[in-house]
N, C-alpha and C positions, 0 to 999 in steps of 0.2 A: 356132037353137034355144037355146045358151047364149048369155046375157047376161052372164055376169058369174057371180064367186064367192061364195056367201050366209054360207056360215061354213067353219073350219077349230077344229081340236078342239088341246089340247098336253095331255100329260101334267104333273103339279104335285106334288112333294113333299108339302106340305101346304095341301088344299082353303083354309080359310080365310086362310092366309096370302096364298096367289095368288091370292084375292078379292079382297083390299085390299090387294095391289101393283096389278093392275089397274084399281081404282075408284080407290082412293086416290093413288096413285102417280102414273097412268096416263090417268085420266080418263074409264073406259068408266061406261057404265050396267050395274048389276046390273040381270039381268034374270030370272033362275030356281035355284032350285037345288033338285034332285032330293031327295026323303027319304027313300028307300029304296035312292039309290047315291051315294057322293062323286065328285057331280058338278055343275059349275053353269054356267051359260052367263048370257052379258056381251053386251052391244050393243053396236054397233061404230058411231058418225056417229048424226045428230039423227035418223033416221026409219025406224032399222030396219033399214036396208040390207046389215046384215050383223052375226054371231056370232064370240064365241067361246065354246068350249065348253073348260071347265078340267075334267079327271079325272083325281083324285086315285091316284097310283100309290106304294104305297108301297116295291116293291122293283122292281128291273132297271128305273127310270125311263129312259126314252127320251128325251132333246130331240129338238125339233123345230127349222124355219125358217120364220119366217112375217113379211109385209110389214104396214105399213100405209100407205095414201095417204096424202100431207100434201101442203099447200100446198108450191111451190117457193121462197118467200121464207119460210116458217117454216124450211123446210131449211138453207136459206143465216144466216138471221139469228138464227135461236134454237134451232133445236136441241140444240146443243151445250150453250149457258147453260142449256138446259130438263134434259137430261139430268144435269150437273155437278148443278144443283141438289136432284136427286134423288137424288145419290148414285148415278148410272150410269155406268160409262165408256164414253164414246163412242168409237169403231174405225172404220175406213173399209175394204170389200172388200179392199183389198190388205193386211192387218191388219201396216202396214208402220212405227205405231208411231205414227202422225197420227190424229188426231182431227176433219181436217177430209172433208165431204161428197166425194164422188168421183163422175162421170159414166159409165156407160155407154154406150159409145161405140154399140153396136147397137141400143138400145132410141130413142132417147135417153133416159136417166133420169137422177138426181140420188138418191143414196142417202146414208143415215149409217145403221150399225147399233150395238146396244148388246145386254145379254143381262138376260133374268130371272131374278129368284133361282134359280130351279133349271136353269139354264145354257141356257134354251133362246133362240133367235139371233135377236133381233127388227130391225126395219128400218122406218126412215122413207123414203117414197120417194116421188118425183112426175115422172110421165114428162111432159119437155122438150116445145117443138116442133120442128118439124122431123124431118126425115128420120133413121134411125142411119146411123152410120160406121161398122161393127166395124169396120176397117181402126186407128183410132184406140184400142184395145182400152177400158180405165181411163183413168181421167187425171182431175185437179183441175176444178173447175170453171170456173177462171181457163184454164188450156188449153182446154177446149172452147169457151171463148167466143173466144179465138184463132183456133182452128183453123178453128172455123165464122164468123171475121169479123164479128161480131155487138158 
């Protein structure tokens, strides 16, 4: 029955700012924005396949955690220069002070995360092939290609 996730909503300081961190910034498609509430929702990929909806909260803002798929060679090769250049700081799960991508050992996946202006936790991310390890928990990307012999 479920295929897949179609949107996820964040809370935003201010609507039109986190329009154009989003589009600008970010790369999404505007796709709507309500005129009777602060609020507007973004496309997520060339054909629709998924939302974000930004709602303007002006007090007790809540962040949120949310992914986006990427390529694993954009992960590995540009992210970080994509991010710098944006003025983002890139962090890796173990928020251990590195800026490089990190493996989940259970999934398999390839993560880098960074934050939007209003602090909420975003994530580039592309699940690996093969099997996971939890056993392996985190670890570098350079270790998982070790550890899996690859």
């Amino acid at each position: 029955m479920i295929k897949g996730l179609y949107e996820t909503h964040v809370q935003v300081s201010n609507l039109e700012n986190a329009i154009e961190f989003y589009t600008k910034v970010l790369g999404l498609e505007f796709a709507h924005k309500d005129e009777t509430r602060p609020i507007a929702f973004l496309w997520i990929g060339k054909n629709k396949e998924s939302m974000l909806g930004l709602w303007e909260q002006k007090e007790n803002l809540q962040t949120r955690h949310f992914a986006f798929t990427a390529d694993k060679e954009d992960i590995l090769n540009y992210s970080v220069e994509f991010l710098n250049n944006k003025n983002l700081k890139p962090y890796n799960f173990l928020k251990d002070g590195s800026f490089q991508p990190m493996v989940f050992g259970w999934m398999p996946a390839l993560a880098i995360y960074f934050n939007d202006p209003d602090g909420n936790q975003l994530e580039f991310i592309a699940v690996l092939e093969g099997e996971g390890k939890p056993e392996l928990g985190v670890l570098s990307y350079e270790k998982w290609l070790v550890k899996n012999k690859i």
